[in-house]
NUTORVO-398091 format. One line per field, with one value per residue (C-alpha): x, y, z; residue number from 1. Coordinates in Angstrom, 2 decimals, decimal comma. Layout:
BEGIN
u <- [X/...]
v <- [Y/...]
w <- [Z/...]
num <- [NUM/...]
// end
This chain:
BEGIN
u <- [-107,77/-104,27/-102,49/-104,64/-102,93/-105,61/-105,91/-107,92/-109,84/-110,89/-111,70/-114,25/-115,22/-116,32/-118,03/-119,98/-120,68/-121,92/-124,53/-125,44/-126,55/-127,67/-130,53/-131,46/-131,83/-135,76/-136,81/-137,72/-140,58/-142,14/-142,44/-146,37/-148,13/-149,90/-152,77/-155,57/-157,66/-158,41/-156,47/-158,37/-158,94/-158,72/-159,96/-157,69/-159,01/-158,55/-154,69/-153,50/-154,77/-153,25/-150,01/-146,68/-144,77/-141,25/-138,52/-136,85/-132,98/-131,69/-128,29/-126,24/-124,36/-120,88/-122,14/-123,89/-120,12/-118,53/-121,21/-120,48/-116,53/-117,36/-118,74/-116,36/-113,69/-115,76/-115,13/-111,47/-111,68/-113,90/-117,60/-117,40/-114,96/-117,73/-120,64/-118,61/-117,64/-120,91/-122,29/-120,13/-121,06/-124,60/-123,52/-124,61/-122,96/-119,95/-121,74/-123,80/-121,45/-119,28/-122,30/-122,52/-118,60/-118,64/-115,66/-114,99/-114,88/-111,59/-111,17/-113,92/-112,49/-108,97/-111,03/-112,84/-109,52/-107,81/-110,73/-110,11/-106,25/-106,45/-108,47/-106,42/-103,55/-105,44/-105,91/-102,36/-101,27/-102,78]
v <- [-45,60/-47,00/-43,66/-41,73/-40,04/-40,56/-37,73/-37,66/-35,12/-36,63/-40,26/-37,32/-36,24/-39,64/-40,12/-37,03/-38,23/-41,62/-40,10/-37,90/-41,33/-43,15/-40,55/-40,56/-44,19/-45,18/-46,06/-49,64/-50,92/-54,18/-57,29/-58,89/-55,90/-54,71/-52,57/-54,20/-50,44/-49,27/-46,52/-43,56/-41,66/-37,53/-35,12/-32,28/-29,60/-31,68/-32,71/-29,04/-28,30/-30,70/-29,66/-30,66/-33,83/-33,06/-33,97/-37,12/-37,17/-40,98/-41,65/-42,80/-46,50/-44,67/-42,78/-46,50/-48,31/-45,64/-46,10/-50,09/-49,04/-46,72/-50,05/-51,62/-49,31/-49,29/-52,42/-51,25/-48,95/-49,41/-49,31/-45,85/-44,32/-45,53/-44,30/-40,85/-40,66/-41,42/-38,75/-36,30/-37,41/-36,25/-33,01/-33,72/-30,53/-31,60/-30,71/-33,21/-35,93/-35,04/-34,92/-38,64/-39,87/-37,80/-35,80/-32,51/-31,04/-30,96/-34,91/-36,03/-34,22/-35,37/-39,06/-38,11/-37,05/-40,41/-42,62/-40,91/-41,12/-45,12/-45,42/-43,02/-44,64/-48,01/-47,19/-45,51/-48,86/-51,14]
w <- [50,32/50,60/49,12/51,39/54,71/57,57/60,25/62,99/61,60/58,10/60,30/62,70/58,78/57,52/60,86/60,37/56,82/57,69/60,69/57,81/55,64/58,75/58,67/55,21/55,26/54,71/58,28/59,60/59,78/61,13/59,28/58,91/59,51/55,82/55,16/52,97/53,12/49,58/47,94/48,51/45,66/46,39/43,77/41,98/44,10/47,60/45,99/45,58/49,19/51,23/52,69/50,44/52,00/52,29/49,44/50,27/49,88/49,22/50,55/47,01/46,84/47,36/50,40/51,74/50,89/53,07/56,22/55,90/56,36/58,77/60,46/60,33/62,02/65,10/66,30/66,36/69,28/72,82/73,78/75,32/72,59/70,01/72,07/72,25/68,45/67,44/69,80/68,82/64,95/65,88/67,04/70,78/72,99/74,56/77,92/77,38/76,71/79,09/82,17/80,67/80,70/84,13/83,17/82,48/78,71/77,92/78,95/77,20/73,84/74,46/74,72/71,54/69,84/71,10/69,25/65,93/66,32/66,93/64,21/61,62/62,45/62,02/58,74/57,93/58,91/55,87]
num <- [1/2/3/4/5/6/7/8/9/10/11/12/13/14/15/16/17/18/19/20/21/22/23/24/25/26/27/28/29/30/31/32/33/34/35/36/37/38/39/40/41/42/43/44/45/46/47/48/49/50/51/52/53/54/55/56/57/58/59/60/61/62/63/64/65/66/67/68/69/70/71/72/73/74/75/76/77/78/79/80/81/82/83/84/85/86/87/88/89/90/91/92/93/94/95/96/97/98/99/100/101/102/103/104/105/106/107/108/109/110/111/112/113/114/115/116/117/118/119/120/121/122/123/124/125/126]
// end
């Protein structure tokens, strides 16, 4: 990443990216609780009529690397900065955030546009 030129808008990129794996990550569950219910065991006819479960996508070990970094360059910029870049990663409308920061549009995209800067140049910097 060293002979890489960071923008502000490949830093909002790699956010998007690492929401992106956030999701497909399995979900968590709580520790002690276990099911000691039998299998049950459907017949052909009862398999092809129940409804088909959705595909599960599994986030790869380079995409999982990249959401650790991503972790990593939060801690770089402010609590409310984070809370807006990681908004903005989950495409919540700017109306939205901005009813939230209690500004106005355009302020709280100049704010957004000032998190990604500090942390491009951040990383233009190593």
């Amino acid at each position: 990443m060293a002979d890489r030129e960071w923008t502000a808008d490949c830093v909002a990129d790699h956010f998007d990216e690492a929401f992106r794996t956030l999701r497909k990550l399995p979900p968590v569950k709580a520790q002690g609780y276990f099911n000691t219910w039998p299998d049950i065991v459907r017949t052909s006819r009862e398999i092809t009529a129940m409804e088909p479960q959705p595909m599960r996508v599994w986030p790869s070990a380079a995409a999982i690397t990249r959401l650790e970094q991503t972790f990593d360059w939060v801690l770089w910029i402010e609590e409310v900065e984070r809370k807006l870049v990681w908004s903005r990663a989950a495409r919540v409308p700017w109306k939205q955030i901005s009813g939230e920061l209690g500004c106005d549009r355009t302020t709280a995209w100049r704010r957004w546009q000032l998190a990604l800067t500090k942390i491009a140049a951040r990383l233009n910097a190593q």
